[in-house]
C-alpha positions in Angstrom: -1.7 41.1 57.0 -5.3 40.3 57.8 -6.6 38.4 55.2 -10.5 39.9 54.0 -12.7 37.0 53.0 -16.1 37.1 51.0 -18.1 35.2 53.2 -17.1 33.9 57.0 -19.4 31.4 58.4 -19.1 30.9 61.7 -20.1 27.4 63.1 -18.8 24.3 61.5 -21.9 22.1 62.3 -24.2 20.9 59.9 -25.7 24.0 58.7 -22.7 26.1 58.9 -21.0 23.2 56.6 -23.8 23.4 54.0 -23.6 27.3 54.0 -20.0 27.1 53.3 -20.4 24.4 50.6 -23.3 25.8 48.5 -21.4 29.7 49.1 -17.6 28.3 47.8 -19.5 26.2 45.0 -21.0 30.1 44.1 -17.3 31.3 43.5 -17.3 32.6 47.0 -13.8 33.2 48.7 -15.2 31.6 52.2 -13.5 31.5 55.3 -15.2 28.5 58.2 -14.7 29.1 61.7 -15.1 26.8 64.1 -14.2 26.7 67.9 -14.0 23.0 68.3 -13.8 21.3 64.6 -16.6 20.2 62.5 -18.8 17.6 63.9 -17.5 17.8 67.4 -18.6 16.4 70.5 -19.8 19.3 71.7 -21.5 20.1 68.7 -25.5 19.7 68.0 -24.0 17.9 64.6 -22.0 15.3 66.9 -22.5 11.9 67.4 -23.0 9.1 65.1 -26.4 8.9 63.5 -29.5 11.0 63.1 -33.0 10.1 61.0 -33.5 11.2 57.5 -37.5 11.2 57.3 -39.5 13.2 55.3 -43.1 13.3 57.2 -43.5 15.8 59.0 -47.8 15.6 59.6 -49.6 18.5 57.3 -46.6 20.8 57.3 -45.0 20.5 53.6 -42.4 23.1 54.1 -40.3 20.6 56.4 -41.6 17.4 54.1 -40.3 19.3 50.5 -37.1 20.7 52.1 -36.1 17.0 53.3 -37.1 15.5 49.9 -34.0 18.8 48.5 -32.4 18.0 50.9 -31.8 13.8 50.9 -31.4 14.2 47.0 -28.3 17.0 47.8 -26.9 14.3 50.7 -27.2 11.7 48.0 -25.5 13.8 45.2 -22.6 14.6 47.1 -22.0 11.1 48.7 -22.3 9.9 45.1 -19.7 12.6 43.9 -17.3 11.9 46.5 -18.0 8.3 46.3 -18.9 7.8 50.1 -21.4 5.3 52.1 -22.9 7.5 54.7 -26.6 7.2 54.4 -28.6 3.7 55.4 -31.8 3.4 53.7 -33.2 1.9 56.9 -36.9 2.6 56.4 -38.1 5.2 59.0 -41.7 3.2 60.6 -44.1 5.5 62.2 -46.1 3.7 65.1 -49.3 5.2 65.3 -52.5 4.8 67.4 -55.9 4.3 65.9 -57.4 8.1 66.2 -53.6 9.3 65.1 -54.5 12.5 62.9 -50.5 13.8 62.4 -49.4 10.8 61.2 -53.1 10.4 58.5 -51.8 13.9 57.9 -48.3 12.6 57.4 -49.9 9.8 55.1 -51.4 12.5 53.1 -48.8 14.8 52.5 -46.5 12.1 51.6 -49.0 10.8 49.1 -49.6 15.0 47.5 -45.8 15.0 47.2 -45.1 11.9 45.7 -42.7 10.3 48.5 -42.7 6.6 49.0 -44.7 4.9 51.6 -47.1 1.8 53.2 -49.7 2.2 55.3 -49.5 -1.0 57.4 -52.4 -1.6 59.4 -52.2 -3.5 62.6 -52.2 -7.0 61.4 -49.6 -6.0 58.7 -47.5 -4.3 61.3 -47.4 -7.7 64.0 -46.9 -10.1 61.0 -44.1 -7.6 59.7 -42.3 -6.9 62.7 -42.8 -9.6 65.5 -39.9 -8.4 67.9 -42.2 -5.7 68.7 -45.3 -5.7 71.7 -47.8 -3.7 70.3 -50.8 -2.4 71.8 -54.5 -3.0 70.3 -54.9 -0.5 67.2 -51.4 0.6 66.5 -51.0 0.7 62.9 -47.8 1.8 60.7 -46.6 4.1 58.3 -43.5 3.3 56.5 -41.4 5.4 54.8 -38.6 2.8 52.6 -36.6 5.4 51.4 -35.8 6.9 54.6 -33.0 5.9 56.7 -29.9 7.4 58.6 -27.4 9.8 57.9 -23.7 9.2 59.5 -23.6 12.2 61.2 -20.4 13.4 62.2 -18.7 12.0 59.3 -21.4 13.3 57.5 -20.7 16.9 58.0 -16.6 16.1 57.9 -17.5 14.8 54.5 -19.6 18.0 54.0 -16.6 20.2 55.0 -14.0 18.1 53.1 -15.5 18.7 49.7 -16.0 22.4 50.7 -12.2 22.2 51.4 -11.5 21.0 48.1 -13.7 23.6 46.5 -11.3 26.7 48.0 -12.9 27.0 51.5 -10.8 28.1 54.4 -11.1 26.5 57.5 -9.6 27.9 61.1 -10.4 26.8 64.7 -11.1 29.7 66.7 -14.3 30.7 69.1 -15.8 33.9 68.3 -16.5 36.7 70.7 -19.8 38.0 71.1 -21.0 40.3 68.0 -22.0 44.1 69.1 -24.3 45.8 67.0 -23.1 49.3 66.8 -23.4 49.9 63.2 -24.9 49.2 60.3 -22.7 46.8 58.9 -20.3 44.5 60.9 -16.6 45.1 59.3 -14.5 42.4 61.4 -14.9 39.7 63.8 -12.8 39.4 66.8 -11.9 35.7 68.5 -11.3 34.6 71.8 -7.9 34.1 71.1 -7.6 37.9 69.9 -7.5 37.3 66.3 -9.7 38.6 64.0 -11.7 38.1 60.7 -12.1 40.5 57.7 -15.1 39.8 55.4 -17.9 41.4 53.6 -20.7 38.8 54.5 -21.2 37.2 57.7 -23.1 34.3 58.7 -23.8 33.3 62.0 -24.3 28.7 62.0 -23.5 28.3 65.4 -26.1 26.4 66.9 -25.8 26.5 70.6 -23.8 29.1 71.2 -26.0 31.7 69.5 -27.0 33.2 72.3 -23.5 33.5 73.2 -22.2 34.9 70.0 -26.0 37.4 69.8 -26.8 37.4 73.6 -29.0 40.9 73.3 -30.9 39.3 70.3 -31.1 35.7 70.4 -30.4 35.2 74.3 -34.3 34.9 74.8 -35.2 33.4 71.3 -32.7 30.1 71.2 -32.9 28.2 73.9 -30.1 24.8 74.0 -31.3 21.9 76.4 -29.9 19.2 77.1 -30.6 15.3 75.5 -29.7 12.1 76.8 -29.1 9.3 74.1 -28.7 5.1 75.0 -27.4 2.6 73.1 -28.6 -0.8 74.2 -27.2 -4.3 73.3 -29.0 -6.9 71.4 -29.0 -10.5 71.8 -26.1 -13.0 70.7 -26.6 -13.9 66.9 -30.5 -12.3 67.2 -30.4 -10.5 64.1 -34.3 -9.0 64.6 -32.7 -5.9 65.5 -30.5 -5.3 62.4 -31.2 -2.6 60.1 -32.2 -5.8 57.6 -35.2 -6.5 60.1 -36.3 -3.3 61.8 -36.2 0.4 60.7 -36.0 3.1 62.3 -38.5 3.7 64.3 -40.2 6.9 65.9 -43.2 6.6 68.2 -45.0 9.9 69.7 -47.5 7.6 71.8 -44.6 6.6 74.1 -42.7 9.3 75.5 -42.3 10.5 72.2 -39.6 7.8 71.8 -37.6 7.0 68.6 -35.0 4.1 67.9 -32.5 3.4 65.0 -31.4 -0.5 64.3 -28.3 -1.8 65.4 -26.1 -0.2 62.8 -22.1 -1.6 62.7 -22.8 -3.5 65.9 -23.2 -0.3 68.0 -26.4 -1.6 69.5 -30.1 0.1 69.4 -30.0 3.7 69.6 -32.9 5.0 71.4 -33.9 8.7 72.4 -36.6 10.5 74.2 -37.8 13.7 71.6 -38.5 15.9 74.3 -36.8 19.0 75.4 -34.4 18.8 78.4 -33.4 20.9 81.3 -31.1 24.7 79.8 -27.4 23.5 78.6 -24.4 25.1 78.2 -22.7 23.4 75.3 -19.2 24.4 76.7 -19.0 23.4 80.1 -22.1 20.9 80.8 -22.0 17.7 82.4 -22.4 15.0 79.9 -22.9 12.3 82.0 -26.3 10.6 81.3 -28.6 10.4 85.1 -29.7 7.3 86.4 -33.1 8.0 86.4 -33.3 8.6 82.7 -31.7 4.8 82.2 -34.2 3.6 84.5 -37.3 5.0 82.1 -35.9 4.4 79.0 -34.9 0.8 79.7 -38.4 0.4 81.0 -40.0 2.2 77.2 -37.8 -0.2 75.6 -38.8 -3.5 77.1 -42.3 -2.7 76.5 -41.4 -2.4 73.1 -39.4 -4.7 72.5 -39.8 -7.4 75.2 -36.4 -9.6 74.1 -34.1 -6.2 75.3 -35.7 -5.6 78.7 -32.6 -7.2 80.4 -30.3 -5.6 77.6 -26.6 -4.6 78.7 -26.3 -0.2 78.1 -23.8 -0.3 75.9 -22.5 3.6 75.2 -24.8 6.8 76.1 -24.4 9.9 75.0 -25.2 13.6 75.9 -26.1 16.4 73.2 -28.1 19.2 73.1 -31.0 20.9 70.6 -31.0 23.9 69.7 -34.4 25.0 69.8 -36.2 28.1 68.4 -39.6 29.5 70.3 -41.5 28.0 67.6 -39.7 24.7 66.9 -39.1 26.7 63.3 -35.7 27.4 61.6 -34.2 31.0 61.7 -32.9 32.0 58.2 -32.8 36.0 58.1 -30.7 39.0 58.1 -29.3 40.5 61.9 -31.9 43.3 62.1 -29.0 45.6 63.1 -26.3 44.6 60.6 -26.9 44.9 57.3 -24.1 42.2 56.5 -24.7 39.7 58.8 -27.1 36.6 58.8 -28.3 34.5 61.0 -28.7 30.4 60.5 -30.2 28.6 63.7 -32.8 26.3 65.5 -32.3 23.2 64.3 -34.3 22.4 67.0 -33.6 18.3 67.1 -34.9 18.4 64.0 -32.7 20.3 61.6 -29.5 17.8 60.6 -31.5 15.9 57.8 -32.4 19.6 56.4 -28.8 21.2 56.3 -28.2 20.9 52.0 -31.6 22.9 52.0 -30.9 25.1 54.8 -27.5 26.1 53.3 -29.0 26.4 50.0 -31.6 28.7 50.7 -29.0 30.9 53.0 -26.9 31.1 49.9 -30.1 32.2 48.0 -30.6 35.1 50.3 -27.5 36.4 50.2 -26.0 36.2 46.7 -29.8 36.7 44.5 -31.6 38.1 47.0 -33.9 35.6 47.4 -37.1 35.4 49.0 -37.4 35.1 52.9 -39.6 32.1 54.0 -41.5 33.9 56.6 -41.5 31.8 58.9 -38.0 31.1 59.4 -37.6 34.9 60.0 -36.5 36.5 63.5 -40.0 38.3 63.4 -41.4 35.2 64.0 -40.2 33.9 66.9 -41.4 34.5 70.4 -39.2 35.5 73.6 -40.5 32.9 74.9 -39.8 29.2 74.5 -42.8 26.7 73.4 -42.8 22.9 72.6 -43.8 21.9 68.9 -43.5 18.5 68.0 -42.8 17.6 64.3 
């Protein structure tokens, strides 16, 4: 007998896990689905770490749903007595005429969020394993840090277990609108799920699951992350030294400290070549080591010779506009739509989840601009 669920959320990544915790915690009968397993390799939620920051320039939609949402990571790690959030700091590096991180400043000081405004003499004193140019300055936000991501959202999942979720491994076969309402789901393996509620998490492959809607609105690339070593007993690259770092005037590079002696973790933000989450080639190219061991000896002159440790490749999940989608299928009544994380969206997943579960159960306002409405068929680059 096919078992008829409440809700089934479909994508076991971070937003898919937060769905499913906030909708069981409602009294929901749930039902996860997941091709590959929560926090999976293939997964946008993969990997070790991500940032935890709250500035996000003059925009305080992002800045106020990462304040909900580090005080929901830090309830349930509390609750389930877990360590997986460093309080590494999160620096800014900005230039002199830098107006998105002065709006940054500003926001952060409107919404009452912790930070320093180091100016350049400040910021060499601080932090002298760092070659700075003229006129950089710093913004520092203590508070901030890193979340351990994959056992992040494992943890996320656990609890939801606990709670009366269901979870099953299965990947889901693309959805067809040809009614108003979307009775079952069918799987690749040629089962099938019952439920009254749908909700569609599955980062990546939503343009596999929605090709006709979102196959022209979601766009997944493909990211390259290096972990470099630091020097015998040189402990200027712990997370007791230097935060995290992010730093738009160099090929919008960001870093996290050597955390458990896995090295420097450092990232280019910018969008990559198309990636298919399935069946791409994560193998990192040669010419990417080349200019991102040359951005990190500039910065940091003591690792210019520094031995790649481990590399990685991911993929965002980008919408056209860099915003989240939140919003009903405009076809099916029943089924919802959570997506474009865009590189962005792991630290926001308690919110994320939380307002889905708003939506559905009270009827709860749309945020405009996290609707399908909103989003171009085309792809463009915002930087946050």
């Amino acid at each position: 007998m096919t078992l008829r669920y409440d809700v089934a959320v479909v994508g076991g990544g971070c937003f898919g896990a937060w769905c499913a915790w906030h909708l069981t915690r409602r009294r929901r009968r749930v039902l996860l689905l997941d091709a590959y397993g929560p926090g999976n390799d293939r997964s946008s939620s993969g990997g070790e770490t991500r940032i935890l920051r709250m500035g996000y320039g003059a925009d305080e939609i992002y800045t106020r749903s990462a304040i909900r949402s580090h005080e929901l990571w830090q309830s349930l790690f509390r609750e389930i007595d877990a360590t997986l959030f460093r309080e590494t700091g999160v620096l800014w590096l900005a230039s002199p005429d830098d107006g998105p991180t002065l709006d940054t400043a500003g926001t952060l000081a409107r919404l009452g969020v912790a930070h320093e405004i180091l100016d350049p003499g400040e910021l060499r004193q601080r932090y002298t394993q760092m070659a700075l140019e003229d006129g950089t300055w710093g913004l520092l936000e203590p508070r901030s840090g890193v979340l351990l991501a994959r056992r992040a959202v494992q943890a996320v999942v656990d609890d939801a277990l606990r709670r009366g979720c269901e979870l099953r491994h299965a990947m889901a076969l693309p959805v067809a609108a040809t009614g108003p309402r979307l009775d079952r789901l069918t799987t690749e393996n040629g089962g099938e799920v019952e439920a009254d509620v749908f909700v569609l998490a599955c980062g990546p492959w939503l343009p596999k699951v929605l090709p006709d809607l979102l196959g022209d609105r979601i766009f997944p690339t493909r990211q390259e992350v290096f972990f470099f070593g630091t020097p015998a007993g040189d402990r200027r690259f712990s997370p007791e030294a230097l935060p995290t770092w992010i730093d738009f005037s160099m090929n919008e590079l960001y870093g996290i400290p050597d955390l458990d002696g896995r090295g420097l973790k450092v990232a280019p933000d910018r969008h990559g070549p198309p990636f298919d989450p399935d069946q791409g080639d994560r193998r990192v190219s040669a010419e990417s080591v080349t200019l991102v061991r040359e951005l990190l000896g500039r910065r940091f002159p003591a690792l210019a010779q520094a031995p790649l440790l481990e590399t990685r490749v991911c993929q965002y999940e980008n919408s056209s506009s860099g915003d989240f989608v939140i919003d009903r299928h405009p076809a099916l009544e029943n089924v919802w739509i959570v997506g474009g994380g865009s590189g962005h969206g792991f630290k926001h997943g308690p919110a994320v989840g939380e307002q889905l579960a708003g939506q559905v159960l009270e009827a709860a306002a749309a945020e405009p601009r996290y609707t399908l409405a909103s989003k171009n068929r085309e792809q463009r680059r915002v930087v946050f």
